[in-house]
N, C-alpha and C positions, 0 to 999 in steps of 0.2 A: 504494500500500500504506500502511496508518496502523498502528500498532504502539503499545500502551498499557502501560507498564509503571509500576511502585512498587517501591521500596526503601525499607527503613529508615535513617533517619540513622544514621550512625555516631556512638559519643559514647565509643568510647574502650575499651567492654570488650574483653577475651581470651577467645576462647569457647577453651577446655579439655575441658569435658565431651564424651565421644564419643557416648554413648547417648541422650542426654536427646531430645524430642521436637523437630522443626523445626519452628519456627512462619513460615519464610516464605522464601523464596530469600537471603534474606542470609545465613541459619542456614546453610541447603544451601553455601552457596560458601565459607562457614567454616568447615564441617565436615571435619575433617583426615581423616578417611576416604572422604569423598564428592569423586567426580573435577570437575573445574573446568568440564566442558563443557555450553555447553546442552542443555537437554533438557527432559524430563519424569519430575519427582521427588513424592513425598508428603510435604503439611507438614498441620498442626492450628493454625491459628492457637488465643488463649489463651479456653476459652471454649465454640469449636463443640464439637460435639456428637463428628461422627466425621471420622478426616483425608479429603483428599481431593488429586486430583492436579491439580500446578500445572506450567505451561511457564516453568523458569528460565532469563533472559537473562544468559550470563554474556559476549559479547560486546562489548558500547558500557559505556561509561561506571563501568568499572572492575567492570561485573560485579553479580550479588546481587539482579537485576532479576526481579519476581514479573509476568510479562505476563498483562493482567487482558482486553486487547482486542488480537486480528489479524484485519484486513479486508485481502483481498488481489484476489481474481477476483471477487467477486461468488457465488460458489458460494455460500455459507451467506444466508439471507432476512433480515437484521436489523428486516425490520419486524415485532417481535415483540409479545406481550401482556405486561403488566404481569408475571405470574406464569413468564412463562420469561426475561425479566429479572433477576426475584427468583432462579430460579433456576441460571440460566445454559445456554448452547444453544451447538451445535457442536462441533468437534472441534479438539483442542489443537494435532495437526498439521496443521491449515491456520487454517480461519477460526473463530472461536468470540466467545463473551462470557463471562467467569468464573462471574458469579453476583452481583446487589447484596448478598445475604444473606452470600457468604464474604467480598466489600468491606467489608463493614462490620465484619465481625469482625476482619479483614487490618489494618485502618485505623484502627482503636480502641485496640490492643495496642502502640502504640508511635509513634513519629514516623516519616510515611513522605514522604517527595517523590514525586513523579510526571514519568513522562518520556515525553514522544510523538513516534514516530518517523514521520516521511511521507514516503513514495518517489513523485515525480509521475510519470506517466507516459511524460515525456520523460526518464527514466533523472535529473532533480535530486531530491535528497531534502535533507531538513533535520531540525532536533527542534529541540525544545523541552523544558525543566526546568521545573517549579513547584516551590520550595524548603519544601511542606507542601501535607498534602493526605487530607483526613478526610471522611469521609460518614457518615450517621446511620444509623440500625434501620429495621428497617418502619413503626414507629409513627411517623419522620420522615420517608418516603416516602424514602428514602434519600437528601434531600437532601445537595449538598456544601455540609460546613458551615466546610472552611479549605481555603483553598488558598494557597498562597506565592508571595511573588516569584518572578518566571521571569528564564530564560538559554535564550539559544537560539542557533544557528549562522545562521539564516536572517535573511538582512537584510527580507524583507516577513515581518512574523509576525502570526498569524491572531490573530484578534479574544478578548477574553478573556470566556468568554460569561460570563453572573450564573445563581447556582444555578438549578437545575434544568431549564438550557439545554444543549444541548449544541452544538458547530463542527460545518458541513456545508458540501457548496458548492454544495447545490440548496437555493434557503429559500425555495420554496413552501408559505407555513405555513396550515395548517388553523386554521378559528375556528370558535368554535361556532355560527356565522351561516353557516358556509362549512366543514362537516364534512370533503369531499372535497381541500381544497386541496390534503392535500400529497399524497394518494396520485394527484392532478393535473400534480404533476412533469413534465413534458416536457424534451424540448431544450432548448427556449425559456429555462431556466433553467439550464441546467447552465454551470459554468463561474464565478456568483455566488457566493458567499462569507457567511456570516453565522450569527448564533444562531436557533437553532431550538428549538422544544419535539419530545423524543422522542417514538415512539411511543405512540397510547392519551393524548394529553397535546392541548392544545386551546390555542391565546394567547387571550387576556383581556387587552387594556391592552400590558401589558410582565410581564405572567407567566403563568404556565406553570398551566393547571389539568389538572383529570383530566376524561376525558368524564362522568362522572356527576354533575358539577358545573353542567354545561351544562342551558339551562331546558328545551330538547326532548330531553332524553335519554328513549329509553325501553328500561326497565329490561327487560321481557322480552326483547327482541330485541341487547339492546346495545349501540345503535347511538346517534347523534346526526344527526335528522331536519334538513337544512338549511331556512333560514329560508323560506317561502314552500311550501314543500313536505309534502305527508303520507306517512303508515304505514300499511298495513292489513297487520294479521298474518296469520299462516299457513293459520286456517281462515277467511279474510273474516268473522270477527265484530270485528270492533272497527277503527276509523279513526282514526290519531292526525295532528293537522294542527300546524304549526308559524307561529307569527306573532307579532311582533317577540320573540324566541328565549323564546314562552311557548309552550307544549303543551297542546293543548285534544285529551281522546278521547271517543268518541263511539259507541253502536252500530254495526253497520253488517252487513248481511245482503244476502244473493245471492238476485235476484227467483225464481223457479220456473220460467223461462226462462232462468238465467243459473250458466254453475259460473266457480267462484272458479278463479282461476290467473296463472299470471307470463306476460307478453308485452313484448316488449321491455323486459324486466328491471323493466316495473312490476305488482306484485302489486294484483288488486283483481277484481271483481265485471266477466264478463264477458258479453254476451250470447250465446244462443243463436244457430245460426246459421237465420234467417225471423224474426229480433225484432231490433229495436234500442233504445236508447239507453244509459242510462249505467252499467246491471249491477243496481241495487236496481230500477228497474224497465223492462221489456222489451213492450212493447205490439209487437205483429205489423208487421214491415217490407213483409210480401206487399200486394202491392197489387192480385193478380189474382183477378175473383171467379172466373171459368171461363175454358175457354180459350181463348172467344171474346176477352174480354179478353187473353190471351197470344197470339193469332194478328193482334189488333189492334196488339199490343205489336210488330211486323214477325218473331217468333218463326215462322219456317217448318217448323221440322224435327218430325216425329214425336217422340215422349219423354215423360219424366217431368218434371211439373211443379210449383210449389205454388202450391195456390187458398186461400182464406180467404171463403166466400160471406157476404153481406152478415147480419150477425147470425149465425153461426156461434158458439156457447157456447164452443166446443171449440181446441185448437192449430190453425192451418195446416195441411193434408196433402196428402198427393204426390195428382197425375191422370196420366191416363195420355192425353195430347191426340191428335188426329188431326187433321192440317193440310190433307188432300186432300179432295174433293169440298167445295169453298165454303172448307174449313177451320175451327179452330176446335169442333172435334167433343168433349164432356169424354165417354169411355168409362168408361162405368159398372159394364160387364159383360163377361166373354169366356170364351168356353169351347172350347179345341181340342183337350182329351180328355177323359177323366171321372175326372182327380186334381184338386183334392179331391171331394169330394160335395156335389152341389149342394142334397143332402138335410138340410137342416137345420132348426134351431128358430126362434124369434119373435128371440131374441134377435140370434143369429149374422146374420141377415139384416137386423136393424137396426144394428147396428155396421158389419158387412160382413167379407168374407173370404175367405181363398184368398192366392195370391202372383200374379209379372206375366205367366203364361203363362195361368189358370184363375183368377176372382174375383167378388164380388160387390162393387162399392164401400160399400153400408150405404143403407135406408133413409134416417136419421136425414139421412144427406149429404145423400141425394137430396133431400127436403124444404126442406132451406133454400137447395140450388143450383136447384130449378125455380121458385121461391115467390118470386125476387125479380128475376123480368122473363121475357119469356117464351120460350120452347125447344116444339123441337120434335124428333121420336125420330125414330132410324133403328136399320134392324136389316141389318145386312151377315151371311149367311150361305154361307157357301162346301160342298158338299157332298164327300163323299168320291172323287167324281169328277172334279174339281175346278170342276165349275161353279160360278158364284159370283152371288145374289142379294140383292137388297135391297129395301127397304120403307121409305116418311118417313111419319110422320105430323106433321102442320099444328099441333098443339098436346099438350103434353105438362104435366104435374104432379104432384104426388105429395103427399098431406095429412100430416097430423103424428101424433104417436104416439096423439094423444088423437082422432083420427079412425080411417076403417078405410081402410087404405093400398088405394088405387086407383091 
C-alpha cells in the first residue's frame, strides 16, 4: 500500500474563526466544530474555482494530513492520460489520484510538507517526510518545483527521484526509440527499484518528455511508432515509417484485390484470398489453368475449384472439376431440372449463369480455357429412367466474341 499525503507547516496561528472557508485538512483538524477523525470532508483551497472533497489523515503524524494519492489492491488503473491526471481519477475510499490541477492550487496557498506512507507486503511499512513540497500550473506541466529535506523511519529509503520523475519498483522505462517499454513490464522486473517517467511521458537522456515531443509521434493516432517500425491508419491511406526516431509518411492504398484490416494486431493492406503479395499489389496466386492441371496437382476429389486460364483478362473463378473417367474433367455445363432457364440472351450466355445444381459457365470462359492447348468434350446424360449415356468428342474449341461462337 503507498499512501501520499500534505500538510501545511504550522507557523504559529490560532484558527478562531468557525465559518470561514477550509482550505485544506489542516483547517479541517483545527476547526473546533469539525470532529478529529479521518474521513472525507470539503475544502476550497485559495483561488479554485469551486470546493471539492478531500480524504483527511488525521491518524500519523499529528494529524491535518490532505491524502492527495492511495494505491492499495491494484483495483483502480493508474496508467492514466495526461488529462485524468490533470484531473484526478478514482475513489477517495479506496484507491484514487486527487487531481494535479487541485495540487497545484493545494500547494501554492501556503507551505506544505509531504509524507508517504508504504505498507510492503510482508505486513513492514515505513514513511517518509519531505520538509516542503510545491508543484507548478499547467503551463509548468505541473512540474515539482521544491521539495525539502526528508525524515523517515525506514532504515533503506527509496531513491529521491528529480522533477518530473516519479519512485516505482518496476523501471521498465519506455523511450521514444522503445515506445512499449514500460507497458512491457513483466516479472522479470518487479521487485527493482528506481525513477521512472509517469504515464504518457517518454526518457530522453535523464529527462522526462511528453510523447508529442518524440520525432515518430503521430498526431492523429496518438501514438509513438517504435524505431524501425511503421503506421498505417484506419482506412489504409497513408503509411507512416519510423527511422533513426525520424517519421517519414507516405501514401499508401489497398490493390483491388486486397481490403485493409488488422491481423495479428498489425493494420495494413491485405490480400485477397486466390492473390498474393504485399496488399498494394495482389497479382493471382492460382496457378491452375483447368482441372486437368488440379487433377495433375494429385487433387482427387470431385468439387469446387479455382482456375485462372492462360491470358484470362478477368479475377480467378471457381470450376466445378470431375476427377472420374481419366479425371481432370472442367464442367462447363449441367442441367438436372429446368430452374433456371436455359433460355437466354447473347449476353447471359457469354458471362455464364445459373448456380451448382443448373449453369452455364460463360462463353467468354470457355474461349480462353479451350484456346490454350487442346481438350476434348464429353457429354454425360442420364435419362429419367435412370439410364445413363455418354459421348467424347476428339477435339473441342470455342472462338472469341469477335468470331461467331462454334
Amino acid at each position: 500500500m503507498t499512501l501520499l499525503l500534505i500538510k501545511r507547516v504550522f507557523i504559529g496561528e490560532v484558527y478562531l474563526q468557525l465559518q470561514r472557508t477550509l482550505k485544506d485538512c489542516r483547517d479541517v483538524q483545527s476547526q473546533c466544530s469539525t470532529s478529529n477523525s479521518s474521513g472525507v470532508y470539503i475544502i476550497k483551497p485559495d483561488g479554485f474555482e469551486e470546493p471539492f472533497e478531500v480524504y483527511c489523515n488525521n491518524n500519523v503524524g499529528g494529524g491535518g494530513w490532505t491524502v492527495i494519492q492511495r494505491r492499495e489492491s491494484g483495483a483502480v488503473n493508474f496508467n492514466r492520460s495526461w488529462s485524468q491526471y490533470q484531473d484526478g481519477f478514482g475513489f477517495l475510499s479506496t484507491e484514487f489520484w486527487l487531481g494535479n490541477e487541485k495540487l497545484s492550487y493545494l500547494t501554492n496557498q501556503a507551505d506544505y510538507e509531504l509524507r508517504v506512507d508504504i505498507k510492503l507486503s510482508n505486513g513492514a511499512s515505513f514513511y517518509t517526510t519531505y520538509k516542503g513540497f510545491r508543484i507548478t500550473d499547467e503551463w509548468g506541466q505541473y512540474k515539482v518545483t521544491h521539495i525539502g529535506a526528508l525524515e523517515s523511519n525506514a532504515t533503506t529509503l527509496p531513491s529521491i527521484c528529480p522533477t518530473n520523475m516519479i519512485y516505482g519498483t518496476c523501471t521498465c522505462q519506455a523511450t521514444c526509440e522503445d515506445p512499449n517499454g514500460q507497458s512491457g513490464c513483466n516479472s522479470d522486473c518487479l521487485g527493482t527499484e528506481g525513477c521512472t517517467c509517469p504515464a504518457g511521458f517518454f526518457m530522453q537522456g535523464s529527462d522526462c518528455i511528453s510523447a508529442s515531443e518524440c520525432g515518430c509521434f503521430v498526431t492523429e493516432a496518438n501514438l509513438v511508432i517504435p524505431d524501425g517500425e511503421t503506421f498505417v491508419n484506419d482506412d489504409c491511406t497513408q503509411k507512416c515509417s519510423c527511422y533513426n526516431n525520424q517519421l517519414t509518411c507516405e501514401d499508401y492504398r489497398c490493390s483491388t484485390n486486397a481490403v485493409c484490416g488488422v491481423r495479428n494486431e498489425i493494420r495494413q493492406c491485405y490480400c485477397n484470398e486466390g492473390y498474393e503479395g504485399d496488399g498494394e499489389n495482389c497479382p493471382p496466386s492460382v496457378s491452375y489453368r483447368d482441372c486437368q492441371d488440379v487433377y495433375d496437382a494429385d487433387h482427387r476429389q470431385d468439387g469446387e475449384y479455382t482456375i485462372m486460364p492462360t491470358g484470362w483478362p478477368g479475377l480467378p473463378f471457381d470450376v466445378h472439376c470431375k476427377m472420374e473417367n481419366g479425371g481432370g474433367w472442367t464442367v462447363f455445363q449441367r442441367r438436372n431440372d429446368g430452374s433456371p432457364s436455359f433460355d437466354q440472351n447473347w449476353a447471359a450466355y457469354k458471362n455464364g449463369f445459373g448456380d451448382n445444381r443448373n449453369f452455364w459457365l460463360g462463353n467468354e470462359k470457355l474461349h480462353y480455357l479451350t484456346n490454350q492447348r487442346n481438350y476434348k468434350l464429353r457429354f454425360d446424360i442420364t435419362t429419367s429412367s435412370g439410364s445413363a449415356k455418354y459421348a467424347e468428342y476428339t477435339e473441342f474449341q470455342v472462338e472469341s466474341e469477335t468470331a461467331t461462337t462454334q
